[in-house]
DRENZALO-965665 format. One record per residue (C-alpha): x, z, y; residue in three letters. Coordinates in steps of 0.1 Angstrom, whole numbers, plus 2048, in hexadecimal, padded with zeros to 3 digits. Each point is the difference from the previous one (the first is absolute). Example, Ala and Ser with C-alpha at 12.3 -4.5 7.8 and 13.67 -1.06 7.14 Angstrom:
! DRENZALO-965665
SITE    u    w    v   aa
SITE  87B  84E  7D3  ALA
SITE  80E  7F9  822  SER
//
This chain:
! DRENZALO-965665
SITE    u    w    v   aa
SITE  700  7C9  7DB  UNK
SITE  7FC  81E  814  UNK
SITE  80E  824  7F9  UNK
SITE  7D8  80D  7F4  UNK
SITE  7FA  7E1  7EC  UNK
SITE  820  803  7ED  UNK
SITE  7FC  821  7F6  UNK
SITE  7D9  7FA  7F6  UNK
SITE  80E  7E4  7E4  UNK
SITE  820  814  7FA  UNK
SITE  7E3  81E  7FB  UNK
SITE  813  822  7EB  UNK
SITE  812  7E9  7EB  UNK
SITE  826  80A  7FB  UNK
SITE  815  7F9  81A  UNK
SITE  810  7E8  7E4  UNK
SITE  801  7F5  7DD  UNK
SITE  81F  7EC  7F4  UNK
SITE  807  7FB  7DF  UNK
SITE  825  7FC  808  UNK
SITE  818  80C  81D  UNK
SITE  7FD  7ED  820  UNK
SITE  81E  7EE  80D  UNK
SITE  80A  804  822  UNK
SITE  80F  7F1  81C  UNK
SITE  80B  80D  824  UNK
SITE  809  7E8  817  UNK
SITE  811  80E  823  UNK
SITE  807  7EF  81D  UNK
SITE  815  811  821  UNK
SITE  7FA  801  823  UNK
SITE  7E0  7F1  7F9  UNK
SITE  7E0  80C  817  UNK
SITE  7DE  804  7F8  UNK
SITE  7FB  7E5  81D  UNK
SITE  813  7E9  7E9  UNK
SITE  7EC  7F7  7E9  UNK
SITE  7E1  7E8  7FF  UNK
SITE  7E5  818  7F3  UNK
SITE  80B  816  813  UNK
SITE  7EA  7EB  81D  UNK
SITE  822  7EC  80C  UNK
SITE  7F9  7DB  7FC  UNK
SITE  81C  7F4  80C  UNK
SITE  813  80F  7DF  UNK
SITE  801  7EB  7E8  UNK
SITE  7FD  815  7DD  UNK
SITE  7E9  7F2  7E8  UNK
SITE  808  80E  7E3  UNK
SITE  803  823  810  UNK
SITE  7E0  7FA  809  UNK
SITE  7F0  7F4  7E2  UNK
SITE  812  820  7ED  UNK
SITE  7EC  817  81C  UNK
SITE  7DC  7EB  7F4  UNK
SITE  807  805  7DD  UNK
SITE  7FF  825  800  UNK
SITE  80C  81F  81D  UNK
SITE  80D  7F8  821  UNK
SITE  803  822  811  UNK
SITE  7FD  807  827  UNK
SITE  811  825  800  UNK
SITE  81C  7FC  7E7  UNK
SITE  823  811  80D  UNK
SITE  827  7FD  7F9  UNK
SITE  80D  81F  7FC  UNK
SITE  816  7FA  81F  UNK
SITE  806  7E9  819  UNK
SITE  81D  7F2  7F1  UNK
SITE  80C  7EF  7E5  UNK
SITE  818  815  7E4  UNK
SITE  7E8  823  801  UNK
SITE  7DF  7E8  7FF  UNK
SITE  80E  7F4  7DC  UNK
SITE  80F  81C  7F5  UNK
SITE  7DD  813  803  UNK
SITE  7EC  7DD  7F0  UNK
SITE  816  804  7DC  UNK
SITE  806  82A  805  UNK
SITE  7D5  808  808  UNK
SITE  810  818  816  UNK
SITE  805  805  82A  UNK
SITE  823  7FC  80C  UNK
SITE  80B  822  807  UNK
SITE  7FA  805  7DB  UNK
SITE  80E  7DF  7EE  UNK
SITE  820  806  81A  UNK
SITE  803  7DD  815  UNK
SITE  7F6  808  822  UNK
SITE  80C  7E2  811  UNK
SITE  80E  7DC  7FD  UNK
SITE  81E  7FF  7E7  UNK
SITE  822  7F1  80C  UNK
SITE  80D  7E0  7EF  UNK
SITE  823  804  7F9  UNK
SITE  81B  7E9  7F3  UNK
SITE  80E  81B  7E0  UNK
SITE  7D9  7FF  7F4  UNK
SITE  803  826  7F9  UNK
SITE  7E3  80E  818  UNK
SITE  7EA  81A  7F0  UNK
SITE  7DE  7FA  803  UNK
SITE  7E3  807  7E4  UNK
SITE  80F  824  7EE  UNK
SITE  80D  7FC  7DD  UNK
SITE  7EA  806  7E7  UNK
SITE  7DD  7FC  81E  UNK
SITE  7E0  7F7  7EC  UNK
SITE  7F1  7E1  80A  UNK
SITE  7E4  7E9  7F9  UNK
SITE  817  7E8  7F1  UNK
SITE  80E  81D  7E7  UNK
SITE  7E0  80C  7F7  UNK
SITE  7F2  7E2  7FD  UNK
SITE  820  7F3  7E7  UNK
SITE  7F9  821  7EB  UNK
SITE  7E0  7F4  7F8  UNK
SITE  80F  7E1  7F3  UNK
SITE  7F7  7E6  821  UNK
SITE  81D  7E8  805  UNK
SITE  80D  807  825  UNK
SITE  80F  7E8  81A  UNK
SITE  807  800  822  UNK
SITE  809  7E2  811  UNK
SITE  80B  7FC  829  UNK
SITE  80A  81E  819  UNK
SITE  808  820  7F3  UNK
SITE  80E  815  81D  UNK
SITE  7FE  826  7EB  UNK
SITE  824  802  7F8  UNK
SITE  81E  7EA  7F3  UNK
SITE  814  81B  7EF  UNK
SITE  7F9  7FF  7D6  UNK
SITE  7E7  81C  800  UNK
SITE  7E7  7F1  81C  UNK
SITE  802  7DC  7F6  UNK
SITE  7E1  7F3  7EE  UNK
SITE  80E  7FF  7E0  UNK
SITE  803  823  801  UNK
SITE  7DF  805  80D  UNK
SITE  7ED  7F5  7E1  UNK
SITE  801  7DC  805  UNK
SITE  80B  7EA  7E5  UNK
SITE  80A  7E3  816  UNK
SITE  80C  7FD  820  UNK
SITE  800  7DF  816  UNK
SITE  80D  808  827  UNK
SITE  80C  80D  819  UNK
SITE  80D  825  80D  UNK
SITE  805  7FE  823  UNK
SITE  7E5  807  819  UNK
SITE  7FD  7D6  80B  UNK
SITE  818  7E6  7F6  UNK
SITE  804  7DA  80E  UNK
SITE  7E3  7EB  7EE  UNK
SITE  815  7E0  7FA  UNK
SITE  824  812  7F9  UNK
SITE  7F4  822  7F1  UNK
SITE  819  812  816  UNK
SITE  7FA  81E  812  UNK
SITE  817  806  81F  UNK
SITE  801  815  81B  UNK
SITE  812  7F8  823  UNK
SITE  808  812  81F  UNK
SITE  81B  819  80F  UNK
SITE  81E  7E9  7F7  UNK
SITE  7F5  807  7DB  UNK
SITE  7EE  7EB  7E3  UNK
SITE  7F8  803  7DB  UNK
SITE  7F2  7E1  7ED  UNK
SITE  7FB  801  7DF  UNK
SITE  7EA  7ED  7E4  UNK
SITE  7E7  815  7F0  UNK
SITE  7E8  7EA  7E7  UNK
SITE  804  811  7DA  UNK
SITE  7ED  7FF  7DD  UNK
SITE  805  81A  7F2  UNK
SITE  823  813  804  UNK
SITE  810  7DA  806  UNK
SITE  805  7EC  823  UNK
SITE  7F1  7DF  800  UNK
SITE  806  7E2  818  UNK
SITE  7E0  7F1  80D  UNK
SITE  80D  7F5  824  UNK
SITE  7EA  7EA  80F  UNK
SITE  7E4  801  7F2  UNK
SITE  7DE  813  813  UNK
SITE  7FF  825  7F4  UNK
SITE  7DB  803  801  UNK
SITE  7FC  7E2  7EA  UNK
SITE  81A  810  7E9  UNK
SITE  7F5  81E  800  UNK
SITE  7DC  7F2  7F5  UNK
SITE  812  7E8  7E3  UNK
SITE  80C  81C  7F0  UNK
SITE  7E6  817  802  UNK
SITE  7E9  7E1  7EF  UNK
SITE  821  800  7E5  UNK
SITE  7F6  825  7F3  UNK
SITE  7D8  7FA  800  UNK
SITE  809  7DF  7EC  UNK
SITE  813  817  7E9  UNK
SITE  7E2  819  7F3  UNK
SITE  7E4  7FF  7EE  UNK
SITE  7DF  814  7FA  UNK
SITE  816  810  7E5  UNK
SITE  811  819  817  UNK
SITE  7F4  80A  825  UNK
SITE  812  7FF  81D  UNK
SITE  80E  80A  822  UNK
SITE  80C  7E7  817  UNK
SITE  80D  80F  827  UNK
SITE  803  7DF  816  UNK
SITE  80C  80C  825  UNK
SITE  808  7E0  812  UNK
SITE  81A  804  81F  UNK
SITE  7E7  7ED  816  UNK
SITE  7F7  800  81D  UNK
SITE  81C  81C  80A  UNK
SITE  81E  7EE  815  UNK
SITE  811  7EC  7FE  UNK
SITE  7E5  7E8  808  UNK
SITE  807  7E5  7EB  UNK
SITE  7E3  7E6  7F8  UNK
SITE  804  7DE  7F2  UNK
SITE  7F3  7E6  810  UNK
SITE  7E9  7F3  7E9  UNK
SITE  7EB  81E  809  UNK
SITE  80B  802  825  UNK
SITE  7E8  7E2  7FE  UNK
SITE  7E3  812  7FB  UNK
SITE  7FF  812  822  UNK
SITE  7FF  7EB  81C  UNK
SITE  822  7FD  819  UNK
SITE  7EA  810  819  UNK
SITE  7FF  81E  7EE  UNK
SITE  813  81F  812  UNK
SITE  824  7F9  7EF  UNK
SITE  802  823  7EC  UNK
SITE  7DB  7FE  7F7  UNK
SITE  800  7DB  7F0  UNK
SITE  823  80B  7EB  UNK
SITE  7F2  81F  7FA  UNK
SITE  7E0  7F4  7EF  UNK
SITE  814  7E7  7EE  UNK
SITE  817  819  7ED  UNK
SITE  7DE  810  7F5  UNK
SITE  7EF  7DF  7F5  UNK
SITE  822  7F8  7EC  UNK
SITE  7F5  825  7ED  UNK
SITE  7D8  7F5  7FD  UNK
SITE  810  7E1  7EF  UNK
SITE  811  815  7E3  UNK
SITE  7E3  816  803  UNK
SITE  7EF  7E8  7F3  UNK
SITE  812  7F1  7E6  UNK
SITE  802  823  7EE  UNK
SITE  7D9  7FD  800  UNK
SITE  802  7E1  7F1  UNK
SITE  81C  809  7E5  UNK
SITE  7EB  820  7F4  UNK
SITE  7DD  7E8  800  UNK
SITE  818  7E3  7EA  UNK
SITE  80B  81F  7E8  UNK
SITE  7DD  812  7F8  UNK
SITE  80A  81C  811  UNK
SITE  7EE  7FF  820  UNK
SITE  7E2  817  7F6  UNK
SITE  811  819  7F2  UNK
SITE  818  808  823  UNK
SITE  800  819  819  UNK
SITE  80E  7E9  821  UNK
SITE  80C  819  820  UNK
SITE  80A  7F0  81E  UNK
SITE  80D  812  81E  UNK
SITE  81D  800  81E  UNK
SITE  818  81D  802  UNK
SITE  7FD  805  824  UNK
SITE  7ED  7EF  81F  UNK
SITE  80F  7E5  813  UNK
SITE  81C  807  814  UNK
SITE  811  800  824  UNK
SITE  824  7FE  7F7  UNK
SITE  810  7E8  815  UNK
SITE  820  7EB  7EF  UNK
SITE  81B  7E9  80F  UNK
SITE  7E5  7E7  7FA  UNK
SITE  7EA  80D  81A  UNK
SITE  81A  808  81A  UNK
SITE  7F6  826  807  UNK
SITE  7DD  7FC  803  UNK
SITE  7E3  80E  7E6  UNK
SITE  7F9  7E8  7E7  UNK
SITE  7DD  7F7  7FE  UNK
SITE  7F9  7EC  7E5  UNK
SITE  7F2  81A  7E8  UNK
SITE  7DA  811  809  UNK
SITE  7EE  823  7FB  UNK
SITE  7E0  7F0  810  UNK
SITE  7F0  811  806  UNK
SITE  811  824  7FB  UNK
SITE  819  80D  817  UNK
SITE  821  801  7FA  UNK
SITE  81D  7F4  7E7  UNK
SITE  816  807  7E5  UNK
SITE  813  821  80C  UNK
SITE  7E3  811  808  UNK
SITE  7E4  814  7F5  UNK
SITE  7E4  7F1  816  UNK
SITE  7EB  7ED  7E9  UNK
SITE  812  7DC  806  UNK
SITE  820  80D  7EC  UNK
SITE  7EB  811  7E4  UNK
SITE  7DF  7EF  7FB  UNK
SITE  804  7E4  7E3  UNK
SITE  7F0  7E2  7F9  UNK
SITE  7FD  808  7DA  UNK
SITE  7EC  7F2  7E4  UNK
SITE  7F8  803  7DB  UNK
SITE  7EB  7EF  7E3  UNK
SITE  7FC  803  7E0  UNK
SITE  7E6  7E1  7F7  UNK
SITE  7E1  810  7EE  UNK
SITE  80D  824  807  UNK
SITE  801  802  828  UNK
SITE  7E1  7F1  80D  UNK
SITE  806  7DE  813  UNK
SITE  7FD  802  824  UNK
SITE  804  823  80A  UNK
SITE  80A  809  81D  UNK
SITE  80E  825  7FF  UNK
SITE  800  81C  820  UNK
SITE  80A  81E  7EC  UNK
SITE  826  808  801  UNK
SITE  81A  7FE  7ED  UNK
SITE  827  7FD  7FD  UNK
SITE  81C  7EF  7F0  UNK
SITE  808  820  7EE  UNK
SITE  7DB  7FC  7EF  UNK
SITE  80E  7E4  7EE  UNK
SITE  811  815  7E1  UNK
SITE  7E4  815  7F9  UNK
SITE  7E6  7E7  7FF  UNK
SITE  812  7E3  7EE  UNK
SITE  80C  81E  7E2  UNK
SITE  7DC  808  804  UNK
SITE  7F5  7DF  7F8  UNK
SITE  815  7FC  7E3  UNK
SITE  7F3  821  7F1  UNK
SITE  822  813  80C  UNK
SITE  806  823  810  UNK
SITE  812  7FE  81D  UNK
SITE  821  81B  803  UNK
SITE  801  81F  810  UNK
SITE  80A  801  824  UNK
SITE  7EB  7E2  80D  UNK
SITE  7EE  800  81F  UNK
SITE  7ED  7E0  7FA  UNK
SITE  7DA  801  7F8  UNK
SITE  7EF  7EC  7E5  UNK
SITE  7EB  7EB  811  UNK
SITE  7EB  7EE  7E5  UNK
SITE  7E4  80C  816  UNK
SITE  809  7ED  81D  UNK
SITE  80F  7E0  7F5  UNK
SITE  7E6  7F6  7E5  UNK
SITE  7E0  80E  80B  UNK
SITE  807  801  828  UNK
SITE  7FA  827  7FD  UNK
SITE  80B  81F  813  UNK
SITE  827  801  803  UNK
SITE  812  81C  7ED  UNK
SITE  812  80E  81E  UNK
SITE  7F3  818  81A  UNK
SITE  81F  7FA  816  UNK
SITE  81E  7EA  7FF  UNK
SITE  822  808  811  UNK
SITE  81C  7ED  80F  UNK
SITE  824  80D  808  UNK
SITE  818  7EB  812  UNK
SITE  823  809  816  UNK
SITE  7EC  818  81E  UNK
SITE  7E3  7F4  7F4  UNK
SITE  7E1  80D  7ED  UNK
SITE  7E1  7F8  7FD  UNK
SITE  7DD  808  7E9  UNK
SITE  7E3  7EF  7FC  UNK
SITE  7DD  816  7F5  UNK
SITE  7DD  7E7  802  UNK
SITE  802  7EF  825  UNK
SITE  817  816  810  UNK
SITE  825  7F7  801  UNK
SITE  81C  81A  80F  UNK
SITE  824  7F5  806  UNK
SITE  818  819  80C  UNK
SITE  81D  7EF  815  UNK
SITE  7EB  7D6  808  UNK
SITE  815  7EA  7FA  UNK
SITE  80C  7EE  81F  UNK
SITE  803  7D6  7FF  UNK
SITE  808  7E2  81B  UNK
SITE  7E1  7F0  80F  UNK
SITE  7E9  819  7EF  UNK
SITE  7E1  7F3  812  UNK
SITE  7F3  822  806  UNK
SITE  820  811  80E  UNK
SITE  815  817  7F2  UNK
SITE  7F2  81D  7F4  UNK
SITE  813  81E  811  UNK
SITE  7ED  81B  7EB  UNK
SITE  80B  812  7E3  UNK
SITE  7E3  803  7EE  UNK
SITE  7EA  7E3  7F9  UNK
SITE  7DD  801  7F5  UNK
SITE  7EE  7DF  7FA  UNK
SITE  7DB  7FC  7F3  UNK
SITE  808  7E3  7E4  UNK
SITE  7D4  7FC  7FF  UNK
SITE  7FF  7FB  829  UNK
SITE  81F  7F2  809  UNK
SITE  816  7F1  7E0  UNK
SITE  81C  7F4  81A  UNK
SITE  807  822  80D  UNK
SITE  800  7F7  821  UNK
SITE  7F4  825  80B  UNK
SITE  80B  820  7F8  UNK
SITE  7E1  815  7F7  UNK
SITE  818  824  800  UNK
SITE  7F1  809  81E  UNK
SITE  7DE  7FD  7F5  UNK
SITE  7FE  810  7DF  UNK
SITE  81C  81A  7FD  UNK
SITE  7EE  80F  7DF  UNK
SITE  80A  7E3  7EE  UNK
SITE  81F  7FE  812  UNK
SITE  807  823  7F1  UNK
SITE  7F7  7FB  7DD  UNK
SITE  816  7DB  7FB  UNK
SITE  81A  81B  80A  UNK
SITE  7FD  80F  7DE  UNK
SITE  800  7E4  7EF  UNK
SITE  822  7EF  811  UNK
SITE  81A  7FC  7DF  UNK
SITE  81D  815  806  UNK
SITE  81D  7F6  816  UNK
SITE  820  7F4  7E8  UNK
//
């Protein structure tokens, strides 16, 4: 169905019309690029069910993290607001003691707001916003609590470690709740999936809810079973093939939460967000002896996680809500992760809080309409960048190995997203007036 010929049959009818709260469910995957999933014109990925999700309602081609990496990205999805606001600029350290400050105490979230309005809450798989008591989820309005706190941890032994420098720090990091539990050698992904199926099997149309499922996958360490190495052929470049594994072990539970909320009548009446918390990285491990690792792609944006070009910030991202987003739509308007809160408490009939910088974007997601911001913003180490219609500036480019077109040695960075979505020129040069006004609307330096 195209964009016109939805909005003929959708006519001036209200945006919607439930008779009870939706449910929702956000489903976040890391180091994931838009070139890394099917849909997304990749067929050599191998994401069915991702796919089908995007053909039953939304799958949108300018959607943005909030930052190119991974602890300010979902900070600003549950907060609705940019980083320099909600506090987490950058990626979180994992420590042993568990006592790193992350979320403040007391921050209003989507879970919280959402739990006032009686949803039951759950969030199930990486959490990465803070392991001392008042960041954790639990104290972030969520009323269960399946995971991990660490930034990554070892798929099979759920151990995040650190070596280098004559130092090293293991520890286990799996919990429910506030208690440790031993799952050691079994796949995290799958686990992570089981239990997430646990909680849907445990509600009812009685009482909505909330469920946050952030796999681990495909961020390193790249570990992929082989019953799914076995879908990519051997020739396959060796990061690539383990790569898109790790993701088709998340398309697998991806699926099976379709299928438990179809078995449980609930299906129709949920809201169903998927998107990755940064682009694909470069970050090169023991694993890949020094060099980049290329097994993730941005395809066909430039750049990668760490960086505001549009391969570390533009998401594959999707949404349906069967009978409520029309089937099929494919969605240019843009939006970002910190639209989330505003339009899921608008979709439940709920005010968002004060202090948001998230936009309701009813508009957008369920009629394909105009997108509710006039510019977007990114702030990242030396880095910032703003986005208003087809022009792009970045102050301070960032700089990557084997960029294909060079480095960029200029401070200021003008790209054309309309003429030239890979940035591969600098249009300062040309059009200074605009160069001039993006000026004004860079965030602030923190």
């Amino acid at each position: 169905m195209t964009r016109r010929s939805f909005l003929a049959a959708a006519g001036a009818a209200p945006l919607f019309a439930a008779t009870q709260k939706p449910n929702f469910v956000v489903i976040y995957t890391d180091d994931q690029g838009i070139g890394d999933v099917g849909c997304y014109g990749h067929p050599e990925v191998q994401t069915p069910n991702l796919d089908r999700l995007a053909k039953s309602g939304a799958r949108f081609t300018n959607w943005y993290s909030n930052c190119p990496v991974c602890s300010p990205s979902r900070a600003s999805l549950l907060t609705g607001q940019y980083p320099e606001h909600h506090g987490i600029l950058d990626v979180l350290t994992s420590t042993a003691q568990f006592n790193t400050p992350g979320l403040k105490a007391g921050e209003r979230t989507l879970a919280g707001e959402l739990k006032k309005a009686g949803y039951r809450t759950g969030h199930f798989g990486k959490w990465h916003l803070g392991s001392a008591a008042h960041s954790r989820p639990t104290a972030a309005g969520f009323d269960e609590f399946f995971g991990f706190y660490s930034g990554w941890t070892d798929a099979i032994s759920h151990r995040y470690y650190t070596l280098g420098r004559g130092q090293s720090e293991i520890l286990h990091d799996l919990w429910h709740n506030d208690e440790e539990v031993s799952r050691d050698g079994e796949y995290q992904t799958e686990i992570l999936g089981s239990e997430a199926v646990a909680f849907l099997k445990k509600q009812s149309k009685a009482q909505p809810f909330f469920l946050n499922l952030c796999f681990g996958a495909p961020h390193y360490p790249m570990i992929a079973r082989e019953k799914s190495l076995a879908r990519f052929p051997k020739s396959m470049d060796r990061d690539r093939r383990m790569h898109l594994a790790m993701i088709a072990e998340v398309d697998d539970q991806v699926g099976l939460v379709m299928a438990t909320l179809k078995q449980k009548g609930l299906l129709e009446n949920t809201v169903i967000f998927f998107q990755s918390d940064n682009g694909a990285t470069q970050e090169s491990r023991a694993d890949h002896a020094g060099r980049p690792y290329r097994g993730g792609s941005n395809a066909p944006f430039r750049g990668w996680k760490q960086g505001l070009f549009e391969g570390g910030v533009r998401m594959p991202a999707m949404m349906s809500w069967p009978g409520k987003i029309g089937a099929g739509q494919v969605v240019d308007g843009v939006g970002m992760a910190m639209d989330v809160l505003p339009t899921f408490l608008a979709m439940a009939g709920l005010d968002a809080p004060g202090g948001v910088d998230g936009r309701d974007q009813r508009e957008l997601v369920m009629r394909g309409g105009k997108s509710a911001h006039a510019s977007v913003h990114w702030l990242y180490l030396e880095s910032r960048a703003v986005r208003k219609g087809e022009w792009k500036l970045i102050e301070n480019p960032p700089k990557f190995p084997n960029d294909p077109y060079g480095e960029p040695r200029e401070k200021l960075w003008l790209s054309n997203l309309a003429k030239d979505p890979t940035e591969k020129k600098n249009w300062a040069s040309e059009a200074p007036q605009v160069v001039e006004e993006l000026m004004q609307l860079l965030p602030k330096k923190v």
